[in-house]
VEXDREN-2710 file (C-alpha; in Angstrom, 1 decimal):
% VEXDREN-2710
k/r/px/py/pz
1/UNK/-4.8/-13.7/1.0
2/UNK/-6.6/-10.4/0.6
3/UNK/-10.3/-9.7/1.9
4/UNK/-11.1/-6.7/-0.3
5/UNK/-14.2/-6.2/1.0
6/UNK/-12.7/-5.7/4.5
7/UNK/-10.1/-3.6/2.9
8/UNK/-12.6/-1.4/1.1
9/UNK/-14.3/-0.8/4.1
10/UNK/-11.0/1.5/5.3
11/UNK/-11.4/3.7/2.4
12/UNK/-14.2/6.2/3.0
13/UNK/-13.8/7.8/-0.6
14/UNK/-14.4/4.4/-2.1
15/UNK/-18.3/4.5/-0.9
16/UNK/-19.1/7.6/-3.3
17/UNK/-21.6/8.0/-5.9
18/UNK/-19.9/10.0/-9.4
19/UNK/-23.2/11.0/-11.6
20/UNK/-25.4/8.9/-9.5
21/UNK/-23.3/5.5/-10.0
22/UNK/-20.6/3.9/-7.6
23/UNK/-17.1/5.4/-8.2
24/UNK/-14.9/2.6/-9.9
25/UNK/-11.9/4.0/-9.4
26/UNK/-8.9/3.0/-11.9
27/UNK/-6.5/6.3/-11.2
28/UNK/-4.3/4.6/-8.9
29/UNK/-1.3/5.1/-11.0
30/UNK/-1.8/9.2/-10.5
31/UNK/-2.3/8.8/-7.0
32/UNK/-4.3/6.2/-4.6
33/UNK/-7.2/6.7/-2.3
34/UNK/-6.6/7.1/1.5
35/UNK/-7.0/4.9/4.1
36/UNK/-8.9/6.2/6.9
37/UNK/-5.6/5.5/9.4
38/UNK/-3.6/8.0/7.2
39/UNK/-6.3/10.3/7.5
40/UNK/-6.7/10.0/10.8
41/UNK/-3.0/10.3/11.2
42/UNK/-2.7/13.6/9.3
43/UNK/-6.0/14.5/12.0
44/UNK/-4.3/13.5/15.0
45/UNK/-0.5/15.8/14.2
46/UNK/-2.6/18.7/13.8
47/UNK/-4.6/18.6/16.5
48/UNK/-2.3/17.1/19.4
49/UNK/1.4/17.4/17.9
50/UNK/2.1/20.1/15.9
51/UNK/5.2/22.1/15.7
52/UNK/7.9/22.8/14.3
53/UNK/10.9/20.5/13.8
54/UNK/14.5/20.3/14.9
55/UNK/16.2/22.8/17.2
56/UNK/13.0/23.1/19.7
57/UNK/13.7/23.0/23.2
58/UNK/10.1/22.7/24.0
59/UNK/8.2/19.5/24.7
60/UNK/5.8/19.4/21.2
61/UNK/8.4/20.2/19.0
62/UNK/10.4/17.6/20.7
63/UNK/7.6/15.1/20.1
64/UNK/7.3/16.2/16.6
65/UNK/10.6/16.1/15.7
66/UNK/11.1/12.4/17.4
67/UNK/7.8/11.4/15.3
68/UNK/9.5/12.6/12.1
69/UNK/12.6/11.0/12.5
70/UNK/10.9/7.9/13.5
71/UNK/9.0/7.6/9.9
72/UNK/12.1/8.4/8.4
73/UNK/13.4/4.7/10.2
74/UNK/10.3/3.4/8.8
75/UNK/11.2/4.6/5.4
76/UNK/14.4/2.9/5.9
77/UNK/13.6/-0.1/6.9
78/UNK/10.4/-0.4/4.3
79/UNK/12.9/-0.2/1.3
80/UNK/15.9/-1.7/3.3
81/UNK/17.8/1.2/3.1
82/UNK/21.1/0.9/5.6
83/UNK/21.1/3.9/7.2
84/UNK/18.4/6.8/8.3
85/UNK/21.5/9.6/6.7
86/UNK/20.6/8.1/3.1
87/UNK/16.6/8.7/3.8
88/UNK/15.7/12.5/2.4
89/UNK/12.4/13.2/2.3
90/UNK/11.5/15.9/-0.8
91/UNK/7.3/16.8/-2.3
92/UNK/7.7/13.3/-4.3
93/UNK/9.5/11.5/-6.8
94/UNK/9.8/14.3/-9.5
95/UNK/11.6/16.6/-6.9
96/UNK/13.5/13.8/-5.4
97/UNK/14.9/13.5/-9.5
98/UNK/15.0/17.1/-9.8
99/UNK/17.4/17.5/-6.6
100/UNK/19.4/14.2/-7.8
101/UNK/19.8/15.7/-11.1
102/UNK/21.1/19.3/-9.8
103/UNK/23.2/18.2/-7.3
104/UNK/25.2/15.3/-9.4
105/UNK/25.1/17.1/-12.2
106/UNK/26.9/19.7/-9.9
107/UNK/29.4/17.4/-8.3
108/UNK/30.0/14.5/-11.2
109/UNK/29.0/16.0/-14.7
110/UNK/30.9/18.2/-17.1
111/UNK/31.1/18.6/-20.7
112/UNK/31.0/15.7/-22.7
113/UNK/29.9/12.9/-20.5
114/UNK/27.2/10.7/-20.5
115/UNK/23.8/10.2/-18.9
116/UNK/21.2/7.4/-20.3
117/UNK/17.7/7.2/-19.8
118/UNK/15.2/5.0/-21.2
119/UNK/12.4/5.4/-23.8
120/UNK/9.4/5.0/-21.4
121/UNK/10.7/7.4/-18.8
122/UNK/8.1/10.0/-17.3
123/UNK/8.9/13.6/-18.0
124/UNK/10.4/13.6/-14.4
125/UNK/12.9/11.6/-15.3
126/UNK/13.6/13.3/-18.3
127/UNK/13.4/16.8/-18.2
128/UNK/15.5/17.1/-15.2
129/UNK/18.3/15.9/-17.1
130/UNK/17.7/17.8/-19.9
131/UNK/18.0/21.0/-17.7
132/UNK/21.4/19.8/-16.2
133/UNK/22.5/19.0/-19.6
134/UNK/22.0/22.4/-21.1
135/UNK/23.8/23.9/-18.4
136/UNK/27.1/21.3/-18.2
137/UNK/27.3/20.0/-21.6
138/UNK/26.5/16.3/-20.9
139/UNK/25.0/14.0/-23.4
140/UNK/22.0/12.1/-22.9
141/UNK/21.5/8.7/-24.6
142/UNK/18.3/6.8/-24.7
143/UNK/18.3/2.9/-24.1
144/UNK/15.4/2.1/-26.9
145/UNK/12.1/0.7/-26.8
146/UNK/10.9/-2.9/-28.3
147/UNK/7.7/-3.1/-30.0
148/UNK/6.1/-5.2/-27.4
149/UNK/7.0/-2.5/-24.4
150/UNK/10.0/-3.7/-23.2
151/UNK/13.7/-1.8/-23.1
152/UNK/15.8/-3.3/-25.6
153/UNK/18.6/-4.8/-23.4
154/UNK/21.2/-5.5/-26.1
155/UNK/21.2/-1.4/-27.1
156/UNK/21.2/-0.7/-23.8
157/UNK/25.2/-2.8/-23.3
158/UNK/26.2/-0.7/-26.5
159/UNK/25.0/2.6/-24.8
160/UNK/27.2/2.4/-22.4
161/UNK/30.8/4.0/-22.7
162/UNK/33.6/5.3/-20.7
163/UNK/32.0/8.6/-20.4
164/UNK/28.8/7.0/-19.6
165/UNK/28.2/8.6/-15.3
166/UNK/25.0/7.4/-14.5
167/UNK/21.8/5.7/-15.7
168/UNK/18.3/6.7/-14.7
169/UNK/15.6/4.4/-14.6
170/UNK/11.9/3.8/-14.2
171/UNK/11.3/0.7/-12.7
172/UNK/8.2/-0.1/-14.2
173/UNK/6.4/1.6/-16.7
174/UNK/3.3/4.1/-15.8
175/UNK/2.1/3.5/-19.3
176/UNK/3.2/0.0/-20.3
177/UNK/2.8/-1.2/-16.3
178/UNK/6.2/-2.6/-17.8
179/UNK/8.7/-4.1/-15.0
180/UNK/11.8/-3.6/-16.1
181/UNK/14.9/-5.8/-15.0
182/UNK/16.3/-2.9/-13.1
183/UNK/18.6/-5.3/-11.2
184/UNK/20.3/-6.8/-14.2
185/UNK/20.4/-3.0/-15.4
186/UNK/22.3/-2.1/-12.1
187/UNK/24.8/-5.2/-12.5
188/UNK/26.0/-4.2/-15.8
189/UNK/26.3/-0.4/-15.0
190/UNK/27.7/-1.7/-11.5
191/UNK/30.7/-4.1/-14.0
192/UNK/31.7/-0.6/-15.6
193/UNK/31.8/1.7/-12.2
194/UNK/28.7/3.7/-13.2
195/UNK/25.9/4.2/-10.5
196/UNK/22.3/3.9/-11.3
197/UNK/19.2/6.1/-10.3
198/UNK/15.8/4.4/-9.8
199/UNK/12.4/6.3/-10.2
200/UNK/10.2/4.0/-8.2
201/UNK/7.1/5.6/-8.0
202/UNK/5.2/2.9/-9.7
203/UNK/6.8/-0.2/-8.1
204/UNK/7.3/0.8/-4.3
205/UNK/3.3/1.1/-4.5
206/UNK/2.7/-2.7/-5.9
207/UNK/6.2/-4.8/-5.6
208/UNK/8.6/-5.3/-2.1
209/UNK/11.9/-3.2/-3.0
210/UNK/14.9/-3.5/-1.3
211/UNK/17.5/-1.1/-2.2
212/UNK/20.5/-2.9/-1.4
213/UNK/19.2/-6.5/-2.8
214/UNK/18.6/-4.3/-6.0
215/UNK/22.2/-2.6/-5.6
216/UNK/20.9/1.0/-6.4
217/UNK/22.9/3.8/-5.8
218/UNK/19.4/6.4/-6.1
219/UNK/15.6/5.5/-5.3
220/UNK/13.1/8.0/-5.6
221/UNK/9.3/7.4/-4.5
222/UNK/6.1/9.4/-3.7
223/UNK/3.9/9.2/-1.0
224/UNK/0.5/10.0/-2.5
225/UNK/1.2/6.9/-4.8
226/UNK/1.8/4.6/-1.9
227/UNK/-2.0/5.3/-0.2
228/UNK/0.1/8.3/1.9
229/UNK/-0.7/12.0/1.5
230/UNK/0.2/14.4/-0.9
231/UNK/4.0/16.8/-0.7
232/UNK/5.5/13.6/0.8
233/UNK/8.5/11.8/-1.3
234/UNK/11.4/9.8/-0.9
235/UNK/15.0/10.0/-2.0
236/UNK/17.2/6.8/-1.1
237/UNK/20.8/8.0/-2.0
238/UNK/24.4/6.0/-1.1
239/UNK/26.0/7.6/1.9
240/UNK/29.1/8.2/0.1
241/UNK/27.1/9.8/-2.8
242/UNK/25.3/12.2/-1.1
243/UNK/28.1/13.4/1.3
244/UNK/30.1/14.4/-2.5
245/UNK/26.8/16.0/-4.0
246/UNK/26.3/19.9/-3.1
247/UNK/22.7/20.9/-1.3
248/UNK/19.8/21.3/-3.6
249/UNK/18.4/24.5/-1.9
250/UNK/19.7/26.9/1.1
251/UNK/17.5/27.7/4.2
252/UNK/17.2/26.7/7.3
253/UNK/18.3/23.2/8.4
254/UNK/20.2/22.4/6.1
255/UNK/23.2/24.5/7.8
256/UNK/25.5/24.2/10.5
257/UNK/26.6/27.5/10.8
258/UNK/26.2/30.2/8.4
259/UNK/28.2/34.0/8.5
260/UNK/28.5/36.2/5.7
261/UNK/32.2/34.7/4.9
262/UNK/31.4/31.0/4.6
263/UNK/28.4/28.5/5.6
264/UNK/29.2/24.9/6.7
265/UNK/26.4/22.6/5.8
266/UNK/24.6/20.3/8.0
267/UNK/25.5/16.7/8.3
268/UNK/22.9/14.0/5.8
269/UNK/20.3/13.7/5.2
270/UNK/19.5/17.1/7.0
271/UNK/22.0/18.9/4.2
272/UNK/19.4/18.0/1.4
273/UNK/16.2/19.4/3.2
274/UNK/15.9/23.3/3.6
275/UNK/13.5/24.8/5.4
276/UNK/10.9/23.3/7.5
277/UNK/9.7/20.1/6.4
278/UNK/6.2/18.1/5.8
279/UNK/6.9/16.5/9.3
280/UNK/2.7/16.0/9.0
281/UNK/3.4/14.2/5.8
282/UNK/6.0/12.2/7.0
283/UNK/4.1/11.3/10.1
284/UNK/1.2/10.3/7.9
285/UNK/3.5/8.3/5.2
286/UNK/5.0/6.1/7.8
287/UNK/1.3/5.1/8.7
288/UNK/0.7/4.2/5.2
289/UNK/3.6/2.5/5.1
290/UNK/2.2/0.4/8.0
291/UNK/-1.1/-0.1/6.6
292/UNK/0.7/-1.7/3.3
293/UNK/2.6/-4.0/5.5
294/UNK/-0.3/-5.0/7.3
295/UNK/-1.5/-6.5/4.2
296/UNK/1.7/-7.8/2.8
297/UNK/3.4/-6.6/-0.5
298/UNK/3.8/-10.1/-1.4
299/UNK/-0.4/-10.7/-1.0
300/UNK/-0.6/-7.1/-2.9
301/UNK/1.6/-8.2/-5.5
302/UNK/-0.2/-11.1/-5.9
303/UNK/-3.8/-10.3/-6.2
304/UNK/-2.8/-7.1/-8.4
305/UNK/-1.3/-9.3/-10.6
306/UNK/-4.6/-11.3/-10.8
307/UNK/-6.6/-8.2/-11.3
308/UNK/-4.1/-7.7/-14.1
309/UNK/-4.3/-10.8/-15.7
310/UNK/-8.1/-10.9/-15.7
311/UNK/-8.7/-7.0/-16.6
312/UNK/-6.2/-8.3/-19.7
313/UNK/-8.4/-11.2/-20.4
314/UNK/-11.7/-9.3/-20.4
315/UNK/-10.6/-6.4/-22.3
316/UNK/-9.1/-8.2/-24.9
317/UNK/-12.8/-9.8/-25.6
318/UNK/-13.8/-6.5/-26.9
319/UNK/-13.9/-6.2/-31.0
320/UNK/-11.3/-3.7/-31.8
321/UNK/-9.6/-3.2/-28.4
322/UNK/-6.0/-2.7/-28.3
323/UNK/-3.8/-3.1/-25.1
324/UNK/-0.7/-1.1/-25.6
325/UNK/2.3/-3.1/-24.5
326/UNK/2.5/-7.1/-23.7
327/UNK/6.0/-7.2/-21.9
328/UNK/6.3/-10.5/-20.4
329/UNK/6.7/-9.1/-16.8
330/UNK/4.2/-6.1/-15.8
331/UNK/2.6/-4.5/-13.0
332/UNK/-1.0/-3.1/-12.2
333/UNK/-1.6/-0.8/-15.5
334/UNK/-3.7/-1.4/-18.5
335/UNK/-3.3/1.3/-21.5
336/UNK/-5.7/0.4/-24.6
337/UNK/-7.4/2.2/-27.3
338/UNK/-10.6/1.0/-28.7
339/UNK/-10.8/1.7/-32.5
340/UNK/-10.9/4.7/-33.6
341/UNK/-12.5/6.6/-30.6
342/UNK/-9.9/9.1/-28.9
343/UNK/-8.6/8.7/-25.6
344/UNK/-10.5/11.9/-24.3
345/UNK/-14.2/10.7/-25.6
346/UNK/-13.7/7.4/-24.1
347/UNK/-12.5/8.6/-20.5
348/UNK/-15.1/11.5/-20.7
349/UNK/-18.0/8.6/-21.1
350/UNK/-16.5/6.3/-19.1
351/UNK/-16.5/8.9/-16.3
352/UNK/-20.7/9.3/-16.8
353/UNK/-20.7/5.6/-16.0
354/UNK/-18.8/6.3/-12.2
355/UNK/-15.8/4.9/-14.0
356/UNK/-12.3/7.2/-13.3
357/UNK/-9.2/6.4/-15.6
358/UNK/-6.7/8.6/-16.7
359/UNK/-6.3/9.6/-20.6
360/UNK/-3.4/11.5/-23.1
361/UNK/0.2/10.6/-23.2
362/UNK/0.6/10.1/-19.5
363/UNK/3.4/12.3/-19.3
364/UNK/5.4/10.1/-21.6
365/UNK/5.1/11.9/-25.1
366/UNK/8.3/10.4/-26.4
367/UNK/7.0/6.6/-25.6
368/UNK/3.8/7.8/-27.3
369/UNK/6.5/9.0/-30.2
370/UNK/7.5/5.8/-30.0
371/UNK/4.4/4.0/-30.1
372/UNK/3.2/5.9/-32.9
373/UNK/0.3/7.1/-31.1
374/UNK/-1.4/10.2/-29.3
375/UNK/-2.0/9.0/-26.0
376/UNK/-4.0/6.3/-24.3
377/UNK/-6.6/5.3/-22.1
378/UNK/-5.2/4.3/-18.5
379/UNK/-6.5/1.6/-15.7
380/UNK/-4.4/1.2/-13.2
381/UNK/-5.2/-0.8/-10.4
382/UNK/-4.9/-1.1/-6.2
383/UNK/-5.7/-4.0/-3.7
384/UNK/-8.9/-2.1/-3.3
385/UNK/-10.1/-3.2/-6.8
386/UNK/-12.2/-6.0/-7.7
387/UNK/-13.3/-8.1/-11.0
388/UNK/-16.8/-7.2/-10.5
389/UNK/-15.3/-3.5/-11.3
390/UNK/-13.1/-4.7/-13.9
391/UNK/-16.1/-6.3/-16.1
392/UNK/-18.2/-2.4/-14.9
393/UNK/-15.0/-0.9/-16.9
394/UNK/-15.0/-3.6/-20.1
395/UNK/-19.3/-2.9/-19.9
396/UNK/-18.8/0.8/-19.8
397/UNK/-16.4/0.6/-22.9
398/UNK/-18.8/-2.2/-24.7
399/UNK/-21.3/1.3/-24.2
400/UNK/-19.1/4.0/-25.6
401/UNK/-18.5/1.8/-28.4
402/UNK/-22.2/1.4/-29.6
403/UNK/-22.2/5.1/-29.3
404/UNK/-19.4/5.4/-31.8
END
């Protein structure tokens, strides 16, 4: 079970006024609030541990170094990743998919193969490719999207060829809060030798993952989604994957030795992480990770999916509300539009009432294609949200819509 009050209490943003009203704050899908452990975390490598990484003979970068290395374990063992060499850490998901995409593309693609996506990707997980494909000549095919927010499974089995080299997938939706069945997904692309790339910066957050249960052969994740700081991400990779895959940028670290005839690269994950890293970031995620498993992901998941359920219930009470997407399974987001009224007006009035969410397309424009529809209002929801918040929000839109 969750105490939320008790919980709430270890978020000192949470206590705010916005225009003179509490904050109710349903961002959590563009990043989560910060316990006061991370921030005290992030307090405490600046003040009494900072320096620089690797190679230093001298007793704080020693420390730093051995307090880097031991988030990265935590990282491993938090998505049950088998080793600490398939643990890079990157700025967040959208460079962990920009390095995958570069450096497969690199060693696996050439003209006329095949990469497939899906139609509720974020632009991270599309553009990327798109790049890559302009400059190999690859293909990219798009597994389509059913009417009630769901990936249309039976298109996805005729998408796949013999030039098909990897799928990329979200596993659940930031707009839909769709969870897609990325491990039946992974079996089928697994039957026909193809690996498959997961963006998991919306499930890591609100589901337990385990990489090798799921059988994926990429996870990417963010830190700032996860309650952890900003410039922090995750790539999860296969060993035997990332030791074929060229580095994604040159520097420092990511070398063995380097002369002006040839440079050897460093061993993994060190080969994928030029330059001097967010060790402070690191340091911090690993305490976030803690916090998380302090609570449980299994009592998170469970009490998200009640604040889902009910935020679902009560919205759907309102005359002319329509909740984007009913897939059968779904995580901790709520898209609707009410009416007529425009995304922008209702998030604009919402935020007079102390009420954050997130409006426009979400950085998903071809879903909204899809949809038929400019963009959406957003609630996304944490373990630090309650129903009393959840009938402020359905209030606050009740208001807007008098005003309209």
């Amino acid at each position: 079970m969750i105490d939320v009050e008790k919980i709430r209490r270890d978020f000192p943003i949470l206590g705010r006024e916005v225009y003179g009203k509490p904050l109710v704050y349903f961002d959590n899908a563009a990043t989560t609030q910060k316990p006061q452990c991370v921030i005290d975390a992030i307090s405490e490598a600046y003040c009494n541990e900072n320096a620089n990484v690797h190679r230093g003979i001298h007793f704080l970068s020693q420390h730093a170094t051995d307090l880097m290395e031991s988030a990265r374990d935590k990282v491993r063992q938090f998505i049950g990743a088998g080793s600490t060499e398939e643990i890079i850490f990157t700025r967040g998901t959208t460079e962990s998919i920009n390095l995958l995409a570069s450096s497969f593309s690199s060693a696996f693609l050439k003209e006329g193969d095949e990469v497939i996506i899906s139609g509720m990707e974020h632009h991270s997980n599309i553009v990327p490719w798109q790049i890559q494909s302009e400059r190999y000549g690859f293909r990219i095919k798009v597994i389509p999207v059913l009417d009630n927010g769901e990936l249309d499974l039976e298109a996805f089995k005729a998408l796949v060829s013999d030039k098909t080299r990897l799928v990329s997938i979200t596993h659940v939706s930031n707009v839909l809060g769709t969870v897609n069945p990325v491990s039946e997904i992974i079996s089928l692309a697994h039957s026909h030798g193809i690996p498959v790339a997961v963006d998991g910066a919306q499930s890591v957050p609100h589901i337990k993952v385990n990489v090798q249960e799921l059988g994926a052969d990429f996870y990417a994740f963010s830190g700032h989604k996860i309650y952890g700081p900003t410039g922090i991400g995750v790539l999860y990779g296969r060993k035997e994957l990332l030791e074929q895959m060229p580095p994604y940028q040159g520097g420092g670290e990511m070398i063995k030795r380097v002369t002006f005839e040839k440079t050897t690269y460093n061993e993994l994950p060190y080969k994928f992480e030029a330059g001097t890293p967010d060790y402070v970031g690191s340091i911090a995620l690993a305490k976030a990770l803690d916090y998380v498993q302090g609570i449980g992901m299994d009592n998170i998941a469970a009490y998200e999916s009640e604040l889902c359920s009910y935020a679902i219930e009560r919205l759907n009470g309102i005359p002319d509300m329509r909740i984007i997407g009913n897939a059968e399974h779904r995580s901790a987001v709520v898209s609707f539009l009410v009416g007529n009224i425009y995304p922008s007006d209702m998030g604009t009035l919402l935020d007079r009432l102390g009420i954050a969410v997130r409006t426009g397309h979400h950085c998903a424009e071809p879903l909204m294609d899809r949809l038929g529809i400019p963009g959406t209002v957003r609630a996304s929801f944490a373990f630090y949200n309650t129903k009393h918040e959840i009938d402020s929000l359905a209030e606050g839109i009740e208001r807007v819509k008098q005003m309209f």
